[in-house]
C-alpha positions as CSV (number, residue, x, y, z in Angstrom):
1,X,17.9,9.5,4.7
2,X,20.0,10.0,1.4
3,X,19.3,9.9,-2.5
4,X,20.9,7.7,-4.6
5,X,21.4,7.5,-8.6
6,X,23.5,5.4,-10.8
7,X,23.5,3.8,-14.3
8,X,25.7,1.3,-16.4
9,X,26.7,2.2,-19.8
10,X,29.1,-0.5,-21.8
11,X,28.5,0.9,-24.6
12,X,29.2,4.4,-24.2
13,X,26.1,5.8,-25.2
14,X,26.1,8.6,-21.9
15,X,29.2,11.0,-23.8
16,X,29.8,12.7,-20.2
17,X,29.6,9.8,-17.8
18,X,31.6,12.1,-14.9
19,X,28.9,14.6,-15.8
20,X,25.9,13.1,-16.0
21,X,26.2,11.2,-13.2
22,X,26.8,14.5,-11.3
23,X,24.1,15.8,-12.8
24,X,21.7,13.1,-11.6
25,X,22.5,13.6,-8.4
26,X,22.6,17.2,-7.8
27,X,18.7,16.8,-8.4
28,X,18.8,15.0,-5.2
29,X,20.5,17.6,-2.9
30,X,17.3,17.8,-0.4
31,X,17.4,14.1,0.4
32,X,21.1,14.4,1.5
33,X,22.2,18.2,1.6
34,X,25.4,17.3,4.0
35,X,27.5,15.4,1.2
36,X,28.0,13.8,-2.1
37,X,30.0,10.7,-3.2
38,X,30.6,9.0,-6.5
39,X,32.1,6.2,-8.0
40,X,33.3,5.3,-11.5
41,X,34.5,1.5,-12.5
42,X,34.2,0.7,-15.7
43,X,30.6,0.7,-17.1
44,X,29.4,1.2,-13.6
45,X,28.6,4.7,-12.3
46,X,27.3,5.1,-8.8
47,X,26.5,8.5,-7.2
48,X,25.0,9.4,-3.4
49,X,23.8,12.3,-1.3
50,X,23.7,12.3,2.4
51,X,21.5,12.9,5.4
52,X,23.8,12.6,8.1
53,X,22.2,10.5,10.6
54,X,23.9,8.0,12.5
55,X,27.6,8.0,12.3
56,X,28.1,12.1,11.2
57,X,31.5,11.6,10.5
58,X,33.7,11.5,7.0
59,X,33.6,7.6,7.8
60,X,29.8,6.8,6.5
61,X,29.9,8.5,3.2
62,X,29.2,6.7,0.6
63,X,29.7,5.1,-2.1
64,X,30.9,2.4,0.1
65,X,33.5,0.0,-0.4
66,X,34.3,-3.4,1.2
67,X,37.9,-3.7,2.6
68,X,38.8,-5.9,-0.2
69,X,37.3,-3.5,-3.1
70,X,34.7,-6.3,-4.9
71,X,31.7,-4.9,-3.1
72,X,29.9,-1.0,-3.7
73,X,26.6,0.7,-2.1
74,X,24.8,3.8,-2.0
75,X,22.0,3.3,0.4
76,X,19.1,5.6,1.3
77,X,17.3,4.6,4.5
78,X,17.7,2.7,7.9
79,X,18.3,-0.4,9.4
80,X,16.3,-0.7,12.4
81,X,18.0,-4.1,13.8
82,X,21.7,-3.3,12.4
83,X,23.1,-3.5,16.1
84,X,22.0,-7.5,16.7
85,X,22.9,-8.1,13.0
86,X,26.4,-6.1,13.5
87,X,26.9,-8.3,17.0
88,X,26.2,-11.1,14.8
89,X,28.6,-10.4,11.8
90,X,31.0,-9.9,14.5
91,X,30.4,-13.4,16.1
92,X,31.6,-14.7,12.6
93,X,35.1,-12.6,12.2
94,X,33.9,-9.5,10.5
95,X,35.6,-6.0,11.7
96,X,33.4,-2.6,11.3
97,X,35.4,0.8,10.6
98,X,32.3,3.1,11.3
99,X,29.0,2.8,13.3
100,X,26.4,2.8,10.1
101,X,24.1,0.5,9.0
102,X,25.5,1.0,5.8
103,X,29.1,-0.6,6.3
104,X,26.6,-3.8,7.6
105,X,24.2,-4.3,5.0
106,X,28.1,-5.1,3.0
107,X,29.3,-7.3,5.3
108,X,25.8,-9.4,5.6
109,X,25.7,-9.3,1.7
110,X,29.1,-10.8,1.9
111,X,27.9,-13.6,3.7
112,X,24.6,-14.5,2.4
113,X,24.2,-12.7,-0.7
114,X,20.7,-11.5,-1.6
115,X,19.4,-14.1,0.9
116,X,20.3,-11.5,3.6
117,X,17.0,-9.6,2.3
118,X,15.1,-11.4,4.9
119,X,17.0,-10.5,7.8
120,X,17.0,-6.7,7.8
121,X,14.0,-4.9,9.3
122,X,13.8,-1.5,7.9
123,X,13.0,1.4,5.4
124,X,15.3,1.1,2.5
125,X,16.0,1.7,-1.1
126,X,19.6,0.7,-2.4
127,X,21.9,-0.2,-4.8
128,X,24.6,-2.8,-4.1
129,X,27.4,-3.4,-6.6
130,X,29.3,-7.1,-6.7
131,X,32.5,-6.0,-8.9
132,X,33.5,-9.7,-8.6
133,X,30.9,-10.8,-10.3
134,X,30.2,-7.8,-12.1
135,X,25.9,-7.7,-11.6
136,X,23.9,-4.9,-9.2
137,X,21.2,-5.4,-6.9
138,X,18.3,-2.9,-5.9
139,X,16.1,-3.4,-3.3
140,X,13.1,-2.0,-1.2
141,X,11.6,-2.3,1.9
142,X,8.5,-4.5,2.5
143,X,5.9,-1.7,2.6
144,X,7.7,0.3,0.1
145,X,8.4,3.3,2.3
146,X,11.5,4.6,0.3
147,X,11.3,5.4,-3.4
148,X,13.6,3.6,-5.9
149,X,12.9,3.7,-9.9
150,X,14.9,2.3,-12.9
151,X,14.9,2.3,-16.7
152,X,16.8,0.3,-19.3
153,X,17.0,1.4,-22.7
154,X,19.3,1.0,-25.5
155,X,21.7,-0.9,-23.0
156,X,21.9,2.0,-20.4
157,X,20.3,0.6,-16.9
158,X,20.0,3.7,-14.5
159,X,18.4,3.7,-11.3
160,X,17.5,6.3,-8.5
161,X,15.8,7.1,-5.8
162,X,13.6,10.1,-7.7
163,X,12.2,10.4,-11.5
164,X,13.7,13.8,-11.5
165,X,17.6,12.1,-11.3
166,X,16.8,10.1,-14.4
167,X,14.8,12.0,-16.8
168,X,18.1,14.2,-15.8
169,X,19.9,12.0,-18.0
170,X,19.5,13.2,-22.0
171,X,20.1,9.8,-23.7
172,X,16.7,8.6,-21.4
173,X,13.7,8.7,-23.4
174,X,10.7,10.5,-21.3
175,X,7.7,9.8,-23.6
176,X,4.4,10.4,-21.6
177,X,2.5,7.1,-20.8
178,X,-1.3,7.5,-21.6
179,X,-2.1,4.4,-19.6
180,X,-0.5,6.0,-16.8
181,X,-2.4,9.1,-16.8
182,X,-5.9,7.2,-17.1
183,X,-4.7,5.0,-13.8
184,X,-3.7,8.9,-11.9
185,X,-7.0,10.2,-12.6
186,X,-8.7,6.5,-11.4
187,X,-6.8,6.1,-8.2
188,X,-5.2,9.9,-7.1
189,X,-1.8,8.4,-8.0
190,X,0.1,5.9,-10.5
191,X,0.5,2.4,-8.7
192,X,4.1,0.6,-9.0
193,X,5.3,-0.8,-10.9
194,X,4.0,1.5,-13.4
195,X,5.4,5.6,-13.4
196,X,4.1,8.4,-15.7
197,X,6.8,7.5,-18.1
198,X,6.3,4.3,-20.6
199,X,10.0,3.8,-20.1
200,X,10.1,3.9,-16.5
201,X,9.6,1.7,-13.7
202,X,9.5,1.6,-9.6
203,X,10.8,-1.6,-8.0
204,X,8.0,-2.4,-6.1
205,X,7.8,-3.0,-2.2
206,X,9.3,-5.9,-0.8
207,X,11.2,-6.8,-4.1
208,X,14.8,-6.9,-5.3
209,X,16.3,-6.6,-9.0
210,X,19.2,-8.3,-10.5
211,X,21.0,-6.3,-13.3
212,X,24.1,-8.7,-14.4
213,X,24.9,-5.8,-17.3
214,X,22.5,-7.8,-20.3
215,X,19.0,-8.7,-18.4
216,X,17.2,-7.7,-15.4
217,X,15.4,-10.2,-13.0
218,X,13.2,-9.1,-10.4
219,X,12.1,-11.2,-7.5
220,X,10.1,-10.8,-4.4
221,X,11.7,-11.1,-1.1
222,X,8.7,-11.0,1.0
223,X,5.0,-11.1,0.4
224,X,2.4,-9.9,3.8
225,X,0.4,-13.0,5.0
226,X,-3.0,-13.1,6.4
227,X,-2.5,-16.7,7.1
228,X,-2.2,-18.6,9.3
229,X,-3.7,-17.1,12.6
230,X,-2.1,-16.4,15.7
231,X,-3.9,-18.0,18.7
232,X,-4.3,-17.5,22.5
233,X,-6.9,-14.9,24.3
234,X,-7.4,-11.3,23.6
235,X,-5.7,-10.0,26.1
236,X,-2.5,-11.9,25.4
237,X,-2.4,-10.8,21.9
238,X,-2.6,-7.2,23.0
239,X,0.3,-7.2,25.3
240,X,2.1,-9.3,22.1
241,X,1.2,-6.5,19.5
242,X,2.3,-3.4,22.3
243,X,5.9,-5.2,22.6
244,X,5.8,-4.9,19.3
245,X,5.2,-1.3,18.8
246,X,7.2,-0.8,21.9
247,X,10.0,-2.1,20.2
248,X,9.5,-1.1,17.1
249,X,9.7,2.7,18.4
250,X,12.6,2.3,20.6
251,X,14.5,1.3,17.9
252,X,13.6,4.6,15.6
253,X,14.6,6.9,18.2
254,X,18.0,5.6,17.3
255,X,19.7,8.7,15.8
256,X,23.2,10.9,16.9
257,X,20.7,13.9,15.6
258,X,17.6,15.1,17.7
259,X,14.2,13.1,16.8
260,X,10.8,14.2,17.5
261,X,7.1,13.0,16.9
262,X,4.6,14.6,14.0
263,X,1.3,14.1,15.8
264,X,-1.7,14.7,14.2
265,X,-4.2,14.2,17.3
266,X,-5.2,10.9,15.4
267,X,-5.3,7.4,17.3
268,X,-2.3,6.5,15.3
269,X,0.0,9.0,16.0
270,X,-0.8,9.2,19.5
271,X,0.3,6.0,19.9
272,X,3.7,6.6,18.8
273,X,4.1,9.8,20.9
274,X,3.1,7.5,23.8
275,X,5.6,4.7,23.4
276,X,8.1,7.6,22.3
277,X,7.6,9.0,25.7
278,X,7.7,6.0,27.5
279,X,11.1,5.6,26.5
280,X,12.8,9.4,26.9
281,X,14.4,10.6,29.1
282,X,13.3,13.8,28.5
283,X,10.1,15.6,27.0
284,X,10.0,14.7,23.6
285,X,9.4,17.3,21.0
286,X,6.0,16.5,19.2
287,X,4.8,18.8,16.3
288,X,1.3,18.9,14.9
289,X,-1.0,21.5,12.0
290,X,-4.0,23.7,12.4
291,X,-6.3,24.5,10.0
292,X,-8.7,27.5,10.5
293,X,-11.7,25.4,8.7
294,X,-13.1,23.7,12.2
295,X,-14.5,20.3,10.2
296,X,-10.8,20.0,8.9
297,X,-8.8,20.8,12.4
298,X,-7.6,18.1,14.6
299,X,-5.4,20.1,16.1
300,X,-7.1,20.2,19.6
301,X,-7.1,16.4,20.2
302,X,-3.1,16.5,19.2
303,X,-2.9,19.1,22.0
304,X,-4.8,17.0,24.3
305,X,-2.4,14.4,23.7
306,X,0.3,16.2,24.0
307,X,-0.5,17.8,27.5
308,X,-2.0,14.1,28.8
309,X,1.6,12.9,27.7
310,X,4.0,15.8,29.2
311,X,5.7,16.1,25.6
312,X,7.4,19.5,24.2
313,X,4.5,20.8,21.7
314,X,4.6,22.8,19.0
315,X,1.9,23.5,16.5
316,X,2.0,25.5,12.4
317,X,-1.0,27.3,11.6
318,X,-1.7,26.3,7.3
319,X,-4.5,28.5,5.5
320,X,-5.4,28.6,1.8
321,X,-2.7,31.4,1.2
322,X,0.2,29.2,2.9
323,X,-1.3,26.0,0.3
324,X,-0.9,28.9,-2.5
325,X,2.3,30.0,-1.8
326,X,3.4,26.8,-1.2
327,X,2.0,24.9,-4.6
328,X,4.4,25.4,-7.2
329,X,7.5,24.4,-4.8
330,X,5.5,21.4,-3.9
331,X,4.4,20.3,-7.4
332,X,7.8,21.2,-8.9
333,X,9.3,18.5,-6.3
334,X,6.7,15.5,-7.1
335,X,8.3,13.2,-9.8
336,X,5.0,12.6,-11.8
337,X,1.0,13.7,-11.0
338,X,-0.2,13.2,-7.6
339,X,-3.8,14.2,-6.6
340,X,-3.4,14.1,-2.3
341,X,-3.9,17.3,-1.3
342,X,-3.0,16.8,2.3
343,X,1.2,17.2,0.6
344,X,0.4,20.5,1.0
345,X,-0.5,20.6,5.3
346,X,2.3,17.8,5.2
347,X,4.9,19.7,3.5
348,X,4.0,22.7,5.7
349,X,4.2,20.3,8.5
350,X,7.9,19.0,7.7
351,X,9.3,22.6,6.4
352,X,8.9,24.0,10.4
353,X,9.7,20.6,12.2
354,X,12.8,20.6,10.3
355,X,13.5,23.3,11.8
356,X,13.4,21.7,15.5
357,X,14.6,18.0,14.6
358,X,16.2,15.9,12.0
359,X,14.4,12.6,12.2
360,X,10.6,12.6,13.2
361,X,8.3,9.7,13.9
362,X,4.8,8.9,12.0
363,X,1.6,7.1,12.3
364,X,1.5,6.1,9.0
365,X,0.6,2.3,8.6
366,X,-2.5,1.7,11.0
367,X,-5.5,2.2,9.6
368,X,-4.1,-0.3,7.3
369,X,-3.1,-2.8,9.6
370,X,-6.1,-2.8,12.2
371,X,-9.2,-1.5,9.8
372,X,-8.8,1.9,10.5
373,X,-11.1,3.7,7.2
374,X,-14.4,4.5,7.3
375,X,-14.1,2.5,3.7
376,X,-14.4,-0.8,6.0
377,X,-17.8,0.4,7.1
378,X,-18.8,1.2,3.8
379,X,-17.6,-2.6,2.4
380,X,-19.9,-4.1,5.7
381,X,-22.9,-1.9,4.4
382,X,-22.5,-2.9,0.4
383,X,-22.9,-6.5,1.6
384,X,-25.4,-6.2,3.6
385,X,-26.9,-4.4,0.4
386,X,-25.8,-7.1,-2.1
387,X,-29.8,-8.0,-2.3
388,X,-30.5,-4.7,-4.1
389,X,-27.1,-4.2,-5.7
390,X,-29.2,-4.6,-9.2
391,X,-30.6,-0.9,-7.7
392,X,-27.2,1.0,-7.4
393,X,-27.5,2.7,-10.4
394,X,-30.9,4.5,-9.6
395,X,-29.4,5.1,-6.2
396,X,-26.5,6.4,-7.1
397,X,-28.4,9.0,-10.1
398,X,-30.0,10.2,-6.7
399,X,-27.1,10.6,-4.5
400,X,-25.5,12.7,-7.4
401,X,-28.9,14.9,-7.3
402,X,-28.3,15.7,-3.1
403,X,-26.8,19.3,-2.0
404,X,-23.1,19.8,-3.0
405,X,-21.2,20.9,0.5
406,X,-17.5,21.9,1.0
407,X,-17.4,20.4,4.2
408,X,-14.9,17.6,5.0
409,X,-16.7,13.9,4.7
410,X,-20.4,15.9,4.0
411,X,-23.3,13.4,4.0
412,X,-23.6,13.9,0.2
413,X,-19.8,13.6,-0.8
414,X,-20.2,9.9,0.9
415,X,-23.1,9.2,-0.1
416,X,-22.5,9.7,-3.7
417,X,-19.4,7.8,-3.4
418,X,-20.5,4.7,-1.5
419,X,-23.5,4.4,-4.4
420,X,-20.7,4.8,-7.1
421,X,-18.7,1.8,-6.0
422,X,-21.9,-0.2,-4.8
423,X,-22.4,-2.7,-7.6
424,X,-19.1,-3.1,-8.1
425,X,-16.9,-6.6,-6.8
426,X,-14.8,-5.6,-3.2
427,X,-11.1,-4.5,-4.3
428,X,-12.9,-3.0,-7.5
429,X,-15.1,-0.4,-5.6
430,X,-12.6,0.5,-3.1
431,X,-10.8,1.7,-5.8
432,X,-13.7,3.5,-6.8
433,X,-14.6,5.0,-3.8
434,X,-11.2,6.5,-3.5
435,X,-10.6,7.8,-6.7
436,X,-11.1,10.8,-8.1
437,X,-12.9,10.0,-11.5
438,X,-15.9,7.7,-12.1
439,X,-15.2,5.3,-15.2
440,X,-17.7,7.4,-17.0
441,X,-16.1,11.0,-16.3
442,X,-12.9,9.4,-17.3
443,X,-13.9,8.8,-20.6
444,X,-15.1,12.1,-21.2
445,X,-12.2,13.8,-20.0
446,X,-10.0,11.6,-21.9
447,X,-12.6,11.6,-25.2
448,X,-12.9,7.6,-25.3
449,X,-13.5,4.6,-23.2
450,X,-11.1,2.6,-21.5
451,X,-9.2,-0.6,-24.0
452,X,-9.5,-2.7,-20.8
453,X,-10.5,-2.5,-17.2
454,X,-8.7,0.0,-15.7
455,X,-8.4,-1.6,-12.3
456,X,-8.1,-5.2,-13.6
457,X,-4.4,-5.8,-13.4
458,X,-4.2,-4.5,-9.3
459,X,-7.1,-6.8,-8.9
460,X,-5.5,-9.5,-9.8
461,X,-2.3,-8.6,-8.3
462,X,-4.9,-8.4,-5.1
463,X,-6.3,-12.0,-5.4
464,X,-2.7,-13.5,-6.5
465,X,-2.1,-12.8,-2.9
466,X,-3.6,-15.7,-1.7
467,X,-4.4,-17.4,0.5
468,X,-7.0,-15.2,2.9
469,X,-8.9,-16.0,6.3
470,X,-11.5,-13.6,5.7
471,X,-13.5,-11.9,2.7
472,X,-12.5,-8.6,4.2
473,X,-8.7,-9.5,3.6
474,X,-8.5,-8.5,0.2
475,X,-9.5,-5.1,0.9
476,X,-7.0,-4.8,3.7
477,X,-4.6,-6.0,1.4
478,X,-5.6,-3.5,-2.0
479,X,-5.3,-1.1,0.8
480,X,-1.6,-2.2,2.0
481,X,0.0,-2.6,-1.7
482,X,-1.8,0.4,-3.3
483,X,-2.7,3.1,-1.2
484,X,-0.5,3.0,1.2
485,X,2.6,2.1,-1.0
486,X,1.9,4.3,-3.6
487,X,-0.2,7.1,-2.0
488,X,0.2,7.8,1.4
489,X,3.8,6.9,2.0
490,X,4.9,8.3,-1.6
491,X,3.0,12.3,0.0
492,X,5.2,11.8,3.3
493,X,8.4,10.6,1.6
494,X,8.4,13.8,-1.0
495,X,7.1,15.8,1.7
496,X,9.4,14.9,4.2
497,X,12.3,14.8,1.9
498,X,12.2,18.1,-0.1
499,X,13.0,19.5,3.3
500,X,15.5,17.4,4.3
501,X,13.5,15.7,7.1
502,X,13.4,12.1,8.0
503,X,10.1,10.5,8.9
504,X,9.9,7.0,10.2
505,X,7.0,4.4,11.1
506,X,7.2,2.2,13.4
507,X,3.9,0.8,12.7
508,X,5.3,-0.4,9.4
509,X,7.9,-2.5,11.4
510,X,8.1,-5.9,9.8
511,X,7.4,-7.7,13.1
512,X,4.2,-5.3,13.6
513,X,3.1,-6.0,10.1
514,X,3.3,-9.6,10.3
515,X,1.3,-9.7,13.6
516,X,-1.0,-7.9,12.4
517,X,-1.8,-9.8,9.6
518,X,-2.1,-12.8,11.9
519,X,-5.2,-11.3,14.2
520,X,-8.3,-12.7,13.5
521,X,-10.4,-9.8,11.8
522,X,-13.3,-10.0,14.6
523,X,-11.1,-8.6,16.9
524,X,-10.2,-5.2,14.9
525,X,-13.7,-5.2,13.1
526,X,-16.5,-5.7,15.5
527,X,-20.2,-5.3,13.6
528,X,-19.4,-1.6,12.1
529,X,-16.7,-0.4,14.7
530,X,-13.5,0.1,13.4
531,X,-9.9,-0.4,14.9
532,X,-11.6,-1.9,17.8
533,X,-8.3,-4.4,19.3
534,X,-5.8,-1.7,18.4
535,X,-8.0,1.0,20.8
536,X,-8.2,-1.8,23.3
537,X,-4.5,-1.7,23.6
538,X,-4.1,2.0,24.2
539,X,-7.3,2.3,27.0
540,X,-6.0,4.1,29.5
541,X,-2.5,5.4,27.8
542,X,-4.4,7.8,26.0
543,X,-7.6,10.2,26.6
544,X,-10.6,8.7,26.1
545,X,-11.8,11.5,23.4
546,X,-9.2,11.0,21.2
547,X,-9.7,7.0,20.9
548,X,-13.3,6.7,20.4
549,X,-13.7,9.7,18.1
550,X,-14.5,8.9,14.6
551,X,-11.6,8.4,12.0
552,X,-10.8,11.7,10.4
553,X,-8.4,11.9,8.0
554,X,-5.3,14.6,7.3
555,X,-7.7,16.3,4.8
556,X,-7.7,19.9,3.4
557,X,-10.5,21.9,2.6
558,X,-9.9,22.4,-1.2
559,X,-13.6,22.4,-2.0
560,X,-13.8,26.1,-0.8
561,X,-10.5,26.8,-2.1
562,X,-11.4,25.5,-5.4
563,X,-14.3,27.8,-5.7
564,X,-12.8,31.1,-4.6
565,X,-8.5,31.3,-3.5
566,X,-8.0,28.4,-6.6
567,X,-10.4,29.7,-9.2
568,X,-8.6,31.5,-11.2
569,X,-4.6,29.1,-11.3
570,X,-7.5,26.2,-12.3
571,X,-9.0,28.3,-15.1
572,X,-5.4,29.3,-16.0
573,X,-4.1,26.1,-15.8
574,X,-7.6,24.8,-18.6
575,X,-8.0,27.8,-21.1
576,X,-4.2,28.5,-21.3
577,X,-2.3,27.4,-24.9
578,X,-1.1,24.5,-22.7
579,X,-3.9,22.8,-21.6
580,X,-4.6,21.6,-25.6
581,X,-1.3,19.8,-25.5
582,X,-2.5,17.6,-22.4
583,X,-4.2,14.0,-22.9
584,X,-7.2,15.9,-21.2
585,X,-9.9,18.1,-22.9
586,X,-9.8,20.9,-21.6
587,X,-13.3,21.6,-22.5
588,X,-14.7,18.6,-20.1
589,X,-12.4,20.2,-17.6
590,X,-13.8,23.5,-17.2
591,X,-17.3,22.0,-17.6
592,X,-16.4,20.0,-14.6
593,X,-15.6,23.4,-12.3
594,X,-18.7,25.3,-13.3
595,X,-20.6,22.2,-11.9
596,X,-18.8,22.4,-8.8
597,X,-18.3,26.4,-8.5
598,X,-22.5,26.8,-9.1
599,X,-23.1,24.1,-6.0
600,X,-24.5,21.7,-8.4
601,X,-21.8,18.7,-7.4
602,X,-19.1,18.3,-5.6
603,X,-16.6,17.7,-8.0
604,X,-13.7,18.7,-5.6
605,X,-11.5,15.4,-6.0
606,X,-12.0,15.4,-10.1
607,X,-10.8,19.3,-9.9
608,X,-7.7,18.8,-7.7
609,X,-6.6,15.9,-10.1
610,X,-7.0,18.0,-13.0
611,X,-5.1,20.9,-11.1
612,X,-2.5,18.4,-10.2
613,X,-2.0,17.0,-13.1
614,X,-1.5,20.4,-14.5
615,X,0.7,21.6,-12.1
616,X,2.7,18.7,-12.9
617,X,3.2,19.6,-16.6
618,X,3.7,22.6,-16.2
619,X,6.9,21.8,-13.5
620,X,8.1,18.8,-15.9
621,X,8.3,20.4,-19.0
């Protein structure tokens, strides 16, 4: 994994181009610690750190330039398939000088131009310079798993694979983006293509951009399809989908560095550990967290797997102090607010396995891809409910009125929840049930309503997507662009990467994506059971207690920690000269915590979005 930064300035408005650019890149020196590259031609200024992880020699640094000089990249990320497209490139006269996938995605550029988008399978973020034709493309994976961000203003275009390397750059304006910050405190995080900044924007997944030095297009490359449907027997399609994954994990223990499994002792996980195993030829290292709170702790199951499996395990104890010490590093790193507390466990997670591996293999993509949340239960119970949705209001004034508890997933937390989201349309009240602020609380932390529907434009974005097979492939769908993109892989990118460790998914392989998608949605979602075809496949490779256990998720237990180890950095953080300056008041704030510190609601997710947000601010200036 790498970091890359870069900008084009015709006009001369950066006075220190050699500078600045070095400037911008040093703030990536944790995504590539091992070495640094630049490149100046003309208004074009391209800059590169490096995580040396296949070809370790002087040969793959980058910037990277084409024998014949017209071509330039600095890519962050990896091609899974670069050997059959090298042997192919190969086929048609082209000669290689290293062993990288790097020196590949020039040559197939070469030859097919942004056309060759479609033909690499992978986790990528890059920036590919034509000097012929003087015009740069970025581009990023199809689930979006590496970052990449850009900005064009007052005829600078900069790019990079981190906020932090552009608001690095004086000439950039950084004005705060209040539409931004109401979408955070709705959602946890701020979806793509938006950023905290109004200036500022992420290239979403599966797209690429066109900067030809005056305008910028941006085009998808790919879009997920839930139709048409793949067809045969049950038992066929499972053997289908475990190739898949079989393959898909072969191919990311690829690496001339050592590679090992995080395994959290979830279904997901497990299942890469298994096919990781499968194809060792020695015990492969697997790493997992405890947590002393028992309704937080998987860490049993992920030793059961790792004993049933025969692999090398290792497992980090985290407790409120190590999330205290560990907070301001954390939040200093993160870009823009981000309310997911489980960084914290994750960062802890990635800090030791570092210190054991260089590359490390995730679960990250399946509850997804085969209905894996308890959230699909929840949308099968609302419709059952549609007949009293009229009622979801008194319901949902009772559920608010039930026993605050700081356990993970308590009866009342979910309750309340499902009621909030209950009258709401599908995509609309999954965003409800996930975010942290109810419309109402939102507009008394922010002292007015909403100008327009807050989640309006992503569900939109969510029925442009058409067409469906199933009423249930929307959500799946929200889930896939917004939550996964923009939450989950955006916690184990920054946690991963601000300790120089490089996570891959191989359930976010393109092939395993697509197939996916093409299942008919009775055989993941039987009646309320979740993730029922994906468990089918791994009967009998894994214990029976760790795939028929309910869905738990890599949670923390900041409810507690809120009310006694967090008390007083929240109170800080809300009474403090600073907290006036925010688009919050401060006043609703710390009305919020005295409900939650008395036991009168559980206000845990509103609090740790305040806190985040905070924490944020403070770090960013």
């Amino acid at each position: 994994m790498c970091g890359i930064a870069g900008f084009f300035d015709s006009a001369r408005r950066v006075s220190r181009p050699d500078e600045t650019l070095l400037r911008m890149t040093q703030t990536l020196k944790r995504r590539g610690p091992n070495d640094m590259g630049v490149l100046h031609s003309g208004p074009w200024h391209l800059g590169h750190r490096r995580l040396s992880i296949l070809d370790l020699s002087a040969a793959g640094r980058q910037p990277m330039v084409s024998d014949d000089g017209k071509l330039a990249v600095v890519f962050n990320g990896e091609i899974y398939n670069f050997q059959e497209l090298r042997q192919w490139l190969e086929s048609r006269g082209y000669r290689f000088r290293t062993r990288t996938d790097t020196e590949v995605l020039l040559h197939i550029y070469k030859e097919e131009g942004e056309a060759a988008l479609a033909r690499l399978n992978g986790m990528f973020g890059f920036a590919l310079l034509d000097l012929e034709r003087q015009r740069l493309l970025l581009a990023r994976d199809r689930a979006g798993k590496k970052p990449l961000y850009y900005t064009v203003q007052n005829g600078v275009f900069a790019f990079a694979s981190e906020l932090k390397a552009l608001t690095a750059m004086a000439e950039l304006d950084r004005t705060v983006d209040p539409e931004s910050v109401r979408l955070f405190f709705g959602l946890d995080y701020i979806p793509s293509p938006k950023t905290i900044y109004r200036e500022f924007r992420k290239l979403r997944s599966g797209h690429y951009l066109i900067f030809d030095g005056r305008t910028v297009t941006e085009e998808p490359y790919w879009r997920l399809r839930y139709v048409p449907k793949a067809k045969g027997h049950p038992r066929e399609m499972a053997v289908e989908m475990a190739d898949r994954i079989r393959s898909a994990v072969k191919a990311r223990l690829v690496a001339d560095v050592p590679v090992g499994v995080l395994l959290s002792g979830g279904i997901d996980s497990s299942c890469v550990a298994y096919f990781a195993q499968e194809h060792a030829t020695q015990r492969v290292r697997t790493f997992s967290i405890h947590f002393d709170d028992p309704s937080y702790d998987e860490s049993g199951y992920a030793r059961l797997v790792a004993e049933r499996l025969g692999t090398e395990h290792t497992e980090f104890s985290f407790t409120a102090r190590d999330a205290l010490d560990r907070m301001e590093t954390v939040f200093a790193y993160l870009d823009e607010p981000f309310a997911d507390p489980s960084i914290l466990p994750t960062a802890l997670l990635c800090e030791n396995t570092v210190k054991h591996v260089t590359v490390a293999l995730g679960g990250d993509g399946g509850d997804e891809l085969f209905y894996g949340y308890p959230t699909y239960q929840a949308e099968a119970a609302a419709r059952a409910l549609a007949p009293v949705r009229w009622a979801a209001p008194a319901f949902h004034y009772l559920a608010r009125r039930l026993p605050a508890s700081d356990r993970y997933m308590s009866w009342p937390f979910k309750l309340e929840r499902f009621c909030r989201g209950l009258a709401a349309d599908p995509v609309r009240r999954h965003f409800l049930w996930r975010g942290p602020c109810a419309p109402e609380t939102l507009d008394r932390l922010m002292g007015r309503p909403a100008a327009n529907d807050l989640y309006g434009p992503l569900a939109r974005e969510v029925g442009e997507n058409q067409p469906y097979d199933s009423a249930f492939e929307p959500v799946l769908y929200n889930d896939f662009r917004f939550y996964l993109q923009d939450g989950v892989l955006v916690k184990v990118d920054r946690a991963s990467m601000m300790h120089s460790l490089e996570v891959r998914a191989p359930l976010l392989d393109q092939r395993v994506i697509e197939y996916a998608a093409s299942l008919p949605r009775e055989l993941n979602f039987r009646g309320f059971k979740t993730k029922s075809f994906f468990k089918d496949i791994l009967r009998g490779k894994l214990p029976d207690e760790v795939i028929d256990r309910p869905k738990q998720g890599f949670a923390v237990p900041v409810s507690g920690w809120l009310k006694k180890d967090l008390r007083d950095l929240f109170l800080d953080l809300w009474t403090g000269p600073a907290a006036a300056e925010a688009w919050i008041h401060p006043k609703v704030a710390t009305e919020l915590f005295e409900e939650h510190a008395s036991g009168r609601r559980d206000r845990r997710k509103e609090l740790w979005a305040l806190l985040s947000y905070q924490m944020w601010r403070r770090s960013a200036g």
